[in-house]
C-alpha positions as CSV (number, residue, x, y, z in Angstrom):
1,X,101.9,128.0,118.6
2,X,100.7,124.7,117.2
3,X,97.4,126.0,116.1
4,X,96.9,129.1,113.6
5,X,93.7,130.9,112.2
6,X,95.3,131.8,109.0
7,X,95.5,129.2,106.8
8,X,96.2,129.4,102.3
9,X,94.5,127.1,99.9
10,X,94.8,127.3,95.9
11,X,91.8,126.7,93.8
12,X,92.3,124.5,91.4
13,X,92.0,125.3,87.6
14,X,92.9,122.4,86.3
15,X,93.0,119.2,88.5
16,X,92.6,116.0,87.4
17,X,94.5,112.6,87.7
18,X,98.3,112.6,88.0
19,X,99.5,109.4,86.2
20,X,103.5,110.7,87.6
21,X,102.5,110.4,91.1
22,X,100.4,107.1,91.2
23,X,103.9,105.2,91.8
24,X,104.1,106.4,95.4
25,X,100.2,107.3,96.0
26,X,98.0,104.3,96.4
27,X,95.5,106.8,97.4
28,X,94.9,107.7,93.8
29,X,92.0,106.3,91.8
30,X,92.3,106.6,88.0
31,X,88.4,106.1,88.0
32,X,88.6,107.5,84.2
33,X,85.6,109.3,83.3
34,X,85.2,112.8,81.6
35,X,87.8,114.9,82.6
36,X,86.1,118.4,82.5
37,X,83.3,116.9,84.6
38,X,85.8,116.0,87.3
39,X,87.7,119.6,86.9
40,X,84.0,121.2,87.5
41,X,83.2,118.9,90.0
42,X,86.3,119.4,92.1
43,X,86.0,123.4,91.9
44,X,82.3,122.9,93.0
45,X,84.1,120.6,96.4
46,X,86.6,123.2,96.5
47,X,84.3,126.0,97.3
48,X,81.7,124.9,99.1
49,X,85.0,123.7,101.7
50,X,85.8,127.4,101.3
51,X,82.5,128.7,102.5
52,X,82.3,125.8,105.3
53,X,85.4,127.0,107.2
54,X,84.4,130.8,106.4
55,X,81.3,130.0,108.3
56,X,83.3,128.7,110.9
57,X,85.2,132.0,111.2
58,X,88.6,130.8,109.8
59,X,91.2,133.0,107.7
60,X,91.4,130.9,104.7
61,X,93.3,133.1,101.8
62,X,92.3,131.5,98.7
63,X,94.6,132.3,95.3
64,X,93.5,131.3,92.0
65,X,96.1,128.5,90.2
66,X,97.0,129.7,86.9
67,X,95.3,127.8,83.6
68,X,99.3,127.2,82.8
69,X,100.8,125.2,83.0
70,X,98.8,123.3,83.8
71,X,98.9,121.7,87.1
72,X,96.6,119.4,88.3
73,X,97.7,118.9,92.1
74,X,98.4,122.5,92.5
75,X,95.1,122.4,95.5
76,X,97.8,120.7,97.6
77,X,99.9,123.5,98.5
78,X,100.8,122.3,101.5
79,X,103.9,119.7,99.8
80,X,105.7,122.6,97.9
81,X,105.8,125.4,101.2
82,X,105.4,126.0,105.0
83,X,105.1,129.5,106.8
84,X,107.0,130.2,110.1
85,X,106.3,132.2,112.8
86,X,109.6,133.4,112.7
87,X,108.9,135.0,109.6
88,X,110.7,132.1,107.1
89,X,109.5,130.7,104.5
90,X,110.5,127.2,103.1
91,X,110.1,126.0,99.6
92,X,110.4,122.1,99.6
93,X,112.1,119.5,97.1
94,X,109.2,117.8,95.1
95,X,109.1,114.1,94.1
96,X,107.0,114.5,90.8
97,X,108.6,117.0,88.0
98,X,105.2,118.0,87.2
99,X,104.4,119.3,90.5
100,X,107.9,121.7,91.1
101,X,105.3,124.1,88.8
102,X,103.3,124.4,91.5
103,X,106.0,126.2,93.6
104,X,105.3,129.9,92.9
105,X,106.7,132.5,94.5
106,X,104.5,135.2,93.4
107,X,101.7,133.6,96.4
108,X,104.4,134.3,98.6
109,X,104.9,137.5,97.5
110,X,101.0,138.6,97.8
111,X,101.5,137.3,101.2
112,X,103.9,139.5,102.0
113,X,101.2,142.2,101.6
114,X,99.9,141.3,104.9
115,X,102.6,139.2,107.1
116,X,105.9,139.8,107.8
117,X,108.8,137.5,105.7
118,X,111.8,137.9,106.9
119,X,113.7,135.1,104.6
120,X,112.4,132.5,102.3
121,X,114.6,129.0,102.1
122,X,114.6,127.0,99.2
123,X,115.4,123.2,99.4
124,X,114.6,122.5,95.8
125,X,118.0,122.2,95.0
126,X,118.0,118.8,96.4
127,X,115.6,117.5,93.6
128,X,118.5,117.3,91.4
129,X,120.1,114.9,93.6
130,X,117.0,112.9,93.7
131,X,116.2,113.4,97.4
132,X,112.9,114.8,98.3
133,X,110.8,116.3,101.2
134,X,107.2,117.2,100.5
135,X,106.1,120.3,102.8
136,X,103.6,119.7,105.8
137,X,103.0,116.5,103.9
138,X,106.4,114.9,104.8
139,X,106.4,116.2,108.0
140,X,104.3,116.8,110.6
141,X,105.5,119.3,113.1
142,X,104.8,119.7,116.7
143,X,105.8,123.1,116.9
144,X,105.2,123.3,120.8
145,X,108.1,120.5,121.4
146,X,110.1,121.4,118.5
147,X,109.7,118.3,116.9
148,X,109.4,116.9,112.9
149,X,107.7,113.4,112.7
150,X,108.3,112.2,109.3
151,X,107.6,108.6,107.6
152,X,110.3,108.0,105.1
153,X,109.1,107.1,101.8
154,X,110.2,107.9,98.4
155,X,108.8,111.7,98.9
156,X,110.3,112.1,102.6
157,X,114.0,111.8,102.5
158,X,116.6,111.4,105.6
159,X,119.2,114.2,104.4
160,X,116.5,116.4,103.7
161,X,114.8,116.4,106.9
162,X,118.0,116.4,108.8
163,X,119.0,119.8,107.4
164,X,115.4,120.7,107.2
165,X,115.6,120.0,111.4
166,X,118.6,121.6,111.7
167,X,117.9,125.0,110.2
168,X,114.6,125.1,112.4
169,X,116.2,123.4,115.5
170,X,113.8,120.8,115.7
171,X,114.2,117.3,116.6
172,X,113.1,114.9,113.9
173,X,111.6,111.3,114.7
174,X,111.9,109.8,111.8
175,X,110.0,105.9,110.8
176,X,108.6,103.5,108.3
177,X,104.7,103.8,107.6
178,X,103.0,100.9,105.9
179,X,99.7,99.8,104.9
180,X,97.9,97.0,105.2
181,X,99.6,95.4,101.9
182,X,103.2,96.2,103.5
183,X,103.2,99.4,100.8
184,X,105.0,102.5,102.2
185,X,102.8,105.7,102.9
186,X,103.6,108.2,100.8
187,X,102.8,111.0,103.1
188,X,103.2,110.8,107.0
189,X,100.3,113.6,107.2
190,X,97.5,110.7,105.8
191,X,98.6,108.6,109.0
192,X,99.2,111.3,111.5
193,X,97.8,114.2,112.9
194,X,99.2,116.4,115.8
195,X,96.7,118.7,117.7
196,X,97.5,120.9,120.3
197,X,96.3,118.2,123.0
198,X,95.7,115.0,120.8
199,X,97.4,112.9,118.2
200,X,95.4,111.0,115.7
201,X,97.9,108.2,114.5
202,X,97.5,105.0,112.6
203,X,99.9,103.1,115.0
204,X,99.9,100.0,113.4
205,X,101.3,101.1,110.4
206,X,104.8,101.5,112.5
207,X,105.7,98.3,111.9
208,X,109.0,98.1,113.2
209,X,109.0,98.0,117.4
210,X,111.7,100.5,118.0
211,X,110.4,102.8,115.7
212,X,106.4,102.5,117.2
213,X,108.1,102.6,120.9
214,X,110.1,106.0,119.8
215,X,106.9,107.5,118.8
216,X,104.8,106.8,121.2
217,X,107.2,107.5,124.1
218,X,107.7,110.7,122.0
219,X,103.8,111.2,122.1
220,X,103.2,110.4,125.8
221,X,106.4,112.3,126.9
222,X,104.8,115.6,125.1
223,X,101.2,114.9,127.0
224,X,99.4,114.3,124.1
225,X,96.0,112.2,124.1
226,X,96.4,109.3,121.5
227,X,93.5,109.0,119.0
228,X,94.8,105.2,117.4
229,X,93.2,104.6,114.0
230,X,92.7,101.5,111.9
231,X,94.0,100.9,108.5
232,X,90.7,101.1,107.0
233,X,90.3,104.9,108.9
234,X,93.5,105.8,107.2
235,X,92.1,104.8,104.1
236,X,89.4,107.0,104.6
237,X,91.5,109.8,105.3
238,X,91.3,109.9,109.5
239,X,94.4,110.5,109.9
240,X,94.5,113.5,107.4
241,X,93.2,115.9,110.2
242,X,94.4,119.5,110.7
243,X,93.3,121.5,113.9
244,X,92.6,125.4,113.7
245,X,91.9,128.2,114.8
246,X,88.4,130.4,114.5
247,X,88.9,134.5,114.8
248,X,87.2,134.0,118.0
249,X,90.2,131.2,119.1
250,X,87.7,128.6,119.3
251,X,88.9,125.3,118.3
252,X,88.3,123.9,114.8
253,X,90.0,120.3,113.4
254,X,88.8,120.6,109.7
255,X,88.6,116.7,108.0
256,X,86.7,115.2,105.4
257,X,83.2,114.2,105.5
258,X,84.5,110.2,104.6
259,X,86.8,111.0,107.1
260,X,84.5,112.0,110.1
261,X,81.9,109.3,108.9
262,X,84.5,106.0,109.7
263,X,85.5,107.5,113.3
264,X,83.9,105.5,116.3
265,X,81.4,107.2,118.5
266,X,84.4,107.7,121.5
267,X,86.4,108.5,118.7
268,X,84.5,111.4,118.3
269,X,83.6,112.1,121.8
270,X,87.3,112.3,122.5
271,X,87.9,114.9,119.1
272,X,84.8,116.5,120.6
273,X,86.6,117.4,124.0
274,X,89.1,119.2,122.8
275,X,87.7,120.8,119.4
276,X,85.1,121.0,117.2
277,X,85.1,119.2,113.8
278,X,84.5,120.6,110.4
279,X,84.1,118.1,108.3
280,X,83.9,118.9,104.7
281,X,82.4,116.9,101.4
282,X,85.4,116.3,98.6
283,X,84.9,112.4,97.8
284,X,86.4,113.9,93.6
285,X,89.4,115.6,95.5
286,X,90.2,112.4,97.6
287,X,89.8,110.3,95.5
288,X,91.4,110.7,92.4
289,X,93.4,113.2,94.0
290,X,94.7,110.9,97.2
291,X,95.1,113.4,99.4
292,X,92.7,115.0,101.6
293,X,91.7,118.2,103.8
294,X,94.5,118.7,105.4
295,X,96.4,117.9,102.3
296,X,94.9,121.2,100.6
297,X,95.5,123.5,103.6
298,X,99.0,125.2,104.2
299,X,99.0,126.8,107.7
300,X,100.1,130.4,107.8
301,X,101.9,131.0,111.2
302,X,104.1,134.2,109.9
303,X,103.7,137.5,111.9
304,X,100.9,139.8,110.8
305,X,102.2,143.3,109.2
């Protein structure tokens, strides 16, 4: 399955700017400002997104993060762990120390309450040889094909994704992202987003011609319908897209409101015809968090118990 209707997000207790991950984010805004104001104001975002994609009839699991330590990232679950449908579970190698807190495995083990885990896979040991892969961030899978798209940046590295592919037997297509300014994208998931039937992609952030045509022949050869973005939409998060699915297996792709709001009308028409948006307002998350929805969403494809 590409798509799932289970999906686990962490509420944050104590978000806030990240000063060790503005190196590699350029999404980050240190806007400054009271810092308690911005904690409330991101729980606030946090669950009113909760109680949009309840409405919409999707399986979010929410789990409290823990006051300490403190961890002000830890809404992005998606970077430190993926759930398989084969029952594994990977824990990833994490580019900031102050983020390998977040990693907990006591979330997996109140998963285990209700979905089968056969064997959990850690690849944090790589951290100590300074090579990294963030989760779903790093990567975005097209578990149909079998397939790993990953940017390489500072937070996506080659060894890692090549033993990452070969324990899942995928195929990895690997690249350089780059914004407008030539900087590297941290995450490929804030360029790139692969639906069931679409791809939303930033294509000209490929900037090397091999490396756009490998994509998109990749793309085209999988049948996908090719949503191209501007930099300024990746900016606003367009890219950051995840498609789910409802209890009724309608078809949801959850964004951000900024995202949704810089998408052209056929932009939209052509989302439209193959699933219905949920856009959801969290301008404090994005912004001085630099990631978006899709970055606080980590899909749950693991069997049921």
């Amino acid at each position: 399955m590409q798509t799932t209707n289970n999906i686990l997000l962490i509420r944050p207790a104590n978000f806030g700017f990240n000063e060790e991950t503005r190196a590699s984010n350029v999404f980050q805004k240190d806007v400054g400002g009271d810092a308690e104001l911005i904690r409330k104001t991101a729980v606030h975002e946090f669950d009113a997104a909760i109680a949009t994609l309840k409405s919409h009839g999707i399986n979010a699991a929410v789990i409290d993060d823990t006051p300490l330590p403190a961890k002000t990232d830890a809404l992005f679950p998606n970077n430190w762990v993926s759930f398989h449908a084969d029952g594994t579970v990977i824990l990833y190698p994490m580019l900031s120390a102050n983020r390998r807190n977040e990693r907990r495995i006591d979330i997996v083990e109140t998963l285990r309450e209700k979905f089968e885990i056969n064997k959990v896979i850690d690849l944090s040991h790589f951290e100590s040889e300074e090579k990294f892969l963030e989760g779903t961030g790093s990567i975005v899978f097209d578990h149909v094909n079998k397939i790993a798209y990953a940017a390489l940046s500072p937070r996506t590295h080659e060894d890692v994704l090549q033993h990452l592919c070969e324990l899942l037997d995928y195929q990895s297509v690997k690249f350089r992202s780059h914004d407008v300014n030539g900087v590297e994208i941290y995450h490929t998931n804030v360029m790139m987003c692969v639906g069931e039937r679409f791809v939303v992609v930033c294509l000209d952030s490929i900037t090397e011609t091999s490396e756009l045509q490998l994509v998109t022949d990749k793309l085209y050869s999988t049948g996908h319908t090719i949503i191209d973005i501007t930099f300024e939409q990746m900016n606003a998060f367009a890219g950051n897209m995840l498609e789910v699915k409802s209890t009724g297996g309608d078809s949801l792709l959850i964004m951000s409101q900024t995202a949704h709001d810089s998408l052209t009308t056929t932009q939209r028409n052509t989302l439209e015809s193959h699933c219905t948006p949920v856009p959801l307002s969290i301008p404090t998350i994005e912004n001085i968090g630099g990631g978006s929805a899709r970055c606080m969403i980590a899909e749950i494809f693991l069997p049921p118990t």
